[in-house]
C-alpha distance (Angstrom), angle and dihedral (degrees) to the residues before:
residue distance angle dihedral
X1 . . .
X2 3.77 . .
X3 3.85 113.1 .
X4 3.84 123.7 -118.0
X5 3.97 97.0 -120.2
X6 4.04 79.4 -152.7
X7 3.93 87.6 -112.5
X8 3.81 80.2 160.6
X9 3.86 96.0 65.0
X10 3.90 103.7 93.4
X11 3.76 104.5 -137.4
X12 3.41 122.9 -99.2
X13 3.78 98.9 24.0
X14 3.81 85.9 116.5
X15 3.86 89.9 -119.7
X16 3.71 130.2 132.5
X17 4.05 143.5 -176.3
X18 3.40 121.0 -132.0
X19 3.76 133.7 -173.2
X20 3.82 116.4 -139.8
X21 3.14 119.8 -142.2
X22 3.72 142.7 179.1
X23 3.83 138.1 -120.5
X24 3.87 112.2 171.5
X25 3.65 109.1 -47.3
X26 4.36 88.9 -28.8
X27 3.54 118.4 97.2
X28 3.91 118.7 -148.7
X29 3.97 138.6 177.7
X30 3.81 141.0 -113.9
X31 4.06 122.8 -171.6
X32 3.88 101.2 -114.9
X33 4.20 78.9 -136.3
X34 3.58 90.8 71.7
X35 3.72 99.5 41.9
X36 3.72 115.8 91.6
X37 4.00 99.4 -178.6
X38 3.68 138.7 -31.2
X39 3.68 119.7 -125.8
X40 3.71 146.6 -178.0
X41 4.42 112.2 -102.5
X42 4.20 107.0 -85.6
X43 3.57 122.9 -168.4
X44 4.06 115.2 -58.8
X45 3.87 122.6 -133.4
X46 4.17 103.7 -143.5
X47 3.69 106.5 -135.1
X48 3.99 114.1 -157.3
X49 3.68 121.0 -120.9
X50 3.84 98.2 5.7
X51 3.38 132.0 144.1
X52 4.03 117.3 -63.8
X53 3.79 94.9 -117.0
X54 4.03 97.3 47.3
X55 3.44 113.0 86.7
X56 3.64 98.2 -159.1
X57 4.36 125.4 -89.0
X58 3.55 138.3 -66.5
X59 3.87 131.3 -159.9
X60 3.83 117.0 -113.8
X61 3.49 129.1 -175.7
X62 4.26 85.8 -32.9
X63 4.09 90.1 -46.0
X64 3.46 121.2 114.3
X65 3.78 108.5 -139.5
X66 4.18 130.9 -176.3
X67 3.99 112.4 -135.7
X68 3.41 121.2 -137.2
X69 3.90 122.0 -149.1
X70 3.29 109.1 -136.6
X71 4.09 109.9 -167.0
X72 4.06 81.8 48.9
X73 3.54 90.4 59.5
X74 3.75 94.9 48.5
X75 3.44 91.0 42.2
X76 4.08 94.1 -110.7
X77 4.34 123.0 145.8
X78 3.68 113.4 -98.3
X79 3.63 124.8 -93.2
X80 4.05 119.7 -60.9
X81 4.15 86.5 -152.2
X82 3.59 108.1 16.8
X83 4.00 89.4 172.3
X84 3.68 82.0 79.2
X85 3.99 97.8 45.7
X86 3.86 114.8 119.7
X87 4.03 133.1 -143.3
X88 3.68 114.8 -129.2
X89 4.33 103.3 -157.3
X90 3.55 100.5 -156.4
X91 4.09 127.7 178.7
X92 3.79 117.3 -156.6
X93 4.16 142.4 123.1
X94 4.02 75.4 35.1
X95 3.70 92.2 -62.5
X96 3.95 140.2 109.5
X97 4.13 108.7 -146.8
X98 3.64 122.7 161.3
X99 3.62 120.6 -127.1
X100 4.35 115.4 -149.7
X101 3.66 106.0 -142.8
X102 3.83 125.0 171.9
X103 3.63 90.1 -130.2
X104 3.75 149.2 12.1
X105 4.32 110.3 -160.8
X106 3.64 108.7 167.7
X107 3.70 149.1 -53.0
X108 3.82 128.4 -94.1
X109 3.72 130.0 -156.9
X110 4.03 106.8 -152.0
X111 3.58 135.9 156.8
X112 4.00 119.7 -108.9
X113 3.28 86.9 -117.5
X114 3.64 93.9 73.1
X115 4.16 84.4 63.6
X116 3.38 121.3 107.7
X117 3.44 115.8 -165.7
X118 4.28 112.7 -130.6
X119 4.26 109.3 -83.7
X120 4.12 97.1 -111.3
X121 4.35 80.5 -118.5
X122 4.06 80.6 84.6
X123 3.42 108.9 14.6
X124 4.35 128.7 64.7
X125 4.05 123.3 127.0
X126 3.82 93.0 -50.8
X127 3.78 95.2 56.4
X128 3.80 120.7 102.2
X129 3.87 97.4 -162.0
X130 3.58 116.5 97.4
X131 3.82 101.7 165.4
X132 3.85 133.4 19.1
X133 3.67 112.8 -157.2
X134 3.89 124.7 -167.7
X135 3.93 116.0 -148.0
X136 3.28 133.3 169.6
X137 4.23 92.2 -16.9
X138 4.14 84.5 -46.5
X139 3.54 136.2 108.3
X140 3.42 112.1 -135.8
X141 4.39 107.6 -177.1
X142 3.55 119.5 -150.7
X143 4.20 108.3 -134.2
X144 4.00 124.4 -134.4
X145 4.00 95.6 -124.0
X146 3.33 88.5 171.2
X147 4.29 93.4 56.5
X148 4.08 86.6 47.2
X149 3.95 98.2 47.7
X150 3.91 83.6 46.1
X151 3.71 100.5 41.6
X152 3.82 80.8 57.1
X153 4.29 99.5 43.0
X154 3.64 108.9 14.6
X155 3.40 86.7 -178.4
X156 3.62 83.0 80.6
X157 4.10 99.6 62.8
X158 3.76 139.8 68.2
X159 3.73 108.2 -57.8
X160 3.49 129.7 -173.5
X161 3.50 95.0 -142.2
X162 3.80 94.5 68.1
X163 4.14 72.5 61.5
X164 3.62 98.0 60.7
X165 3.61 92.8 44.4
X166 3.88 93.8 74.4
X167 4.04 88.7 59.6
X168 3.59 128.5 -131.3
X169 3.90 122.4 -9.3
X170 3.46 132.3 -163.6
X171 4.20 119.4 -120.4
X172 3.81 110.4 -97.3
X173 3.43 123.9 -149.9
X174 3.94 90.2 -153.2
X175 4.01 113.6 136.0
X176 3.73 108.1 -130.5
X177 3.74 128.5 -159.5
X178 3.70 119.4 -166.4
X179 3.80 134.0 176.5
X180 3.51 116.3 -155.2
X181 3.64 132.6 149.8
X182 4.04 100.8 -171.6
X183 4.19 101.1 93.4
X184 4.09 83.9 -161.3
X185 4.18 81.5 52.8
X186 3.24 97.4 46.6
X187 3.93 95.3 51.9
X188 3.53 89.9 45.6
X189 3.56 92.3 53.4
X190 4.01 98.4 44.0
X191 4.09 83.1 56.9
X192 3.83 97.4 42.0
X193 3.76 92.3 46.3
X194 3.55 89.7 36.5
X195 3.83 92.3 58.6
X196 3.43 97.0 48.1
X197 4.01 91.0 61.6
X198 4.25 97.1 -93.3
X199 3.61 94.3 132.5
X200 3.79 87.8 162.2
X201 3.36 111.7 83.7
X202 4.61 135.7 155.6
X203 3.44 108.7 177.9
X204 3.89 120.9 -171.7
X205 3.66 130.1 -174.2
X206 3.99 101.0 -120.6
X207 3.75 135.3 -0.3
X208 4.42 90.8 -97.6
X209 3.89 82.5 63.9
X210 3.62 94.4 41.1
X211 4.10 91.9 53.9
X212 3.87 94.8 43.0
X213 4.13 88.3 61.6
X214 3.64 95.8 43.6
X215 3.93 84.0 44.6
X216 3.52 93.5 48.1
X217 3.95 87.7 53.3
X218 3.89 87.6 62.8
X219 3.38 101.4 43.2
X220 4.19 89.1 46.1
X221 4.08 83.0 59.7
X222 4.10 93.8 -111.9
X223 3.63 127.4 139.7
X224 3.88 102.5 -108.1
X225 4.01 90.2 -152.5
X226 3.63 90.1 62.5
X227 3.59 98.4 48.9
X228 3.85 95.4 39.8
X229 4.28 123.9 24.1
X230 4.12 91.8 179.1
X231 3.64 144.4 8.8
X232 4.08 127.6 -146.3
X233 3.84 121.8 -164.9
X234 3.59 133.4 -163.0
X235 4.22 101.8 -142.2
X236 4.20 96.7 -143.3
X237 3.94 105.7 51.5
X238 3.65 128.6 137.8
X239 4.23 121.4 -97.9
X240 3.79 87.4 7.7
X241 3.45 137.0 34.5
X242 3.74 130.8 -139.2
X243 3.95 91.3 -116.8
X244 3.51 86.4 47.7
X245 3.84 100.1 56.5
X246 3.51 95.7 45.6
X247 3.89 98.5 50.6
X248 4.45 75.5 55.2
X249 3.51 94.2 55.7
X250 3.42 101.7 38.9
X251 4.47 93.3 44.9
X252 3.78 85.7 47.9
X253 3.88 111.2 88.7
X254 4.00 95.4 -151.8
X255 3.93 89.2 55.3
X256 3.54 109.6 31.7
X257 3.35 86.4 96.2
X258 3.36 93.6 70.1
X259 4.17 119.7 102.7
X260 3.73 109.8 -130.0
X261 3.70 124.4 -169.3
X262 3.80 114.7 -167.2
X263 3.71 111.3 -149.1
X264 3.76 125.3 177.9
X265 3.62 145.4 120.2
X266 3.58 91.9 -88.2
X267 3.66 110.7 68.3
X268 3.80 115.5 116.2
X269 3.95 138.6 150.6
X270 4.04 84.6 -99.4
X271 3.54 87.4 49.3
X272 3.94 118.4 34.2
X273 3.85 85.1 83.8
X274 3.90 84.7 79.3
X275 3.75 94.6 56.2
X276 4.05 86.1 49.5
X277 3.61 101.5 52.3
X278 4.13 81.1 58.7
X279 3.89 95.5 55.7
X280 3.68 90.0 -114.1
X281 3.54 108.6 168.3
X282 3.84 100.5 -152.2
X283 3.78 138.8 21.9
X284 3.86 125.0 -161.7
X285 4.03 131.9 166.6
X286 3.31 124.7 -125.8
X287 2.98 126.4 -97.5
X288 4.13 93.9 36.3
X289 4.08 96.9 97.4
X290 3.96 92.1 157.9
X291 3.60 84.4 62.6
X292 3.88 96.6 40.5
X293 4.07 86.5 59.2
X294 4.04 91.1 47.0
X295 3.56 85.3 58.1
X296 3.95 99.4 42.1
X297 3.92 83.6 55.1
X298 3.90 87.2 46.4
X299 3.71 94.2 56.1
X300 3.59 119.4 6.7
X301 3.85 100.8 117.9
């Protein structure tokens, strides 16, 4: 099964595809951007000595790819028929890992809106939920891949030591906005940033947040530019989307002035179009923070 890489969705409608899937009796959701295809188990190479959750690699197409087991990640009893498991190939960070599932039902198209982001009762900076969406009388929650393919190479995330490596940096008086709905993102980006001299720094949970401050600045008679020199948005975020926000701020005549540099897991050639149509002015992948701050230099006014 190929996935629809929603190609359809305009950007910055604040819509989304998602691919349900199943663990056990618990239904959870995949962005169809990140899914590459869906396939039927092959045979699995055992790798010694790697991480609990992988359960070793299988060739694709000539690529070599880890697979990640998903219910022993969360924590969840194997599969009762694992002839009918499914592989989810999915491409993001700048990395293709396959995700076993015990089954794939359908895709969705729903707005952000319809995202609730996890009650703080069940989820902090161990929590792999970052959205809970109710269809149809059913709670379908969204999964941090990102946190789970890090949790197993943190090689693979933000580090602070790609920081250090571009030697000493002045302090910058620069105001900062960022919208970011991962709390372990946001932390990692407050010490990054912090490192590198941003000592300036709003952070907001999702991009409907993010535009209600920098709307509230208008409407309170201040000059936005003063208050904020740059803005940096996540893309997937509950209520409103990354793509979303930008196309706001950049339609608005009051904000357009505004720099904004999308950054997320999700920016790829096939991709970066979306982040175009939207006026954003920059595009970075997580994790490359050396390359975030060359671009915050670039264009923070």
């Amino acid at each position: 099964m190929e996935a629809n890489k929603g190609i359809l969705l305009e950007s910055g409608t604040n819509e989304l595809e998602i691919v349900e899937f199943g663990i056990g009796k618990n239904k959870f959701g995949i962005n169809v951007i990140k899914v590459k295809e869906i396939i039927n188990p092959v045979h699995i190479t055992l790798v010694p000595h790697s991480h609990p959750n992988v359960e070793g690699i299988i060739e694709l197409r000539g690529e070599v790819l880890p697979v990640v087991n998903v219910a022993d990640a969360l924590g969840f009893p194997a599969s009762g028929t694992p002839e009918q498991d499914k592989f989810i190939v999915a491409e993001f960070n700048q990395q293709k890992v396959v995700f076993h599932v015990h089954t794939v039902t359908q895709i969705h198209r729903i707005s952000w809106t319809q995202i609730e982001k996890p009650s703080d009762m069940y989820q902090g900076l161990e929590s792999q939920i970052i959205g809970v969406i109710k269809l149809n009388s059913e709670m379908i929650l969204l999964l941090d891949f990102e946190k789970v393919v890090v949790e197993i190479n943190p090689d693979s995330g933000i580090s602070i030591q790609q920081v250090k490596k571009l030697g000493h940096r002045q302090n910058s008086e620069k105001r900062i906005l960022i919208a970011e709905d991962s709390p372990l993102l946001r932390k990692l980006l407050f010490d990054t940033l912090s490192e590198a001299g941003f000592k300036h720094l709003v952070f907001y949970e999702n991009g409907l947040d993010a535009l209600n401050y920098l709307e509230s600045l208008i409407e309170s008679g201040k000059q936005v530019v003063e208050e904020v020199q740059l803005v940096i948005t996540d893309i997937e975020m509950p209520q409103m989307d990354g793509h979303h926000l930008t196309r706001r701020i950049k339609e608005n005549s009051e904000l357009t002035v505004l720099p904004v540099i999308i950054f997320s897991s999700l920016i790829t050639d096939s991709l970066r179009h979306k982040g175009q149509v939207v006026r954003a002015d920059a595009q970075i992948s997580k994790p490359e923070i050396a390359a975030l701050i060359d671009l915050i230099d670039k264009f923070a006014l």
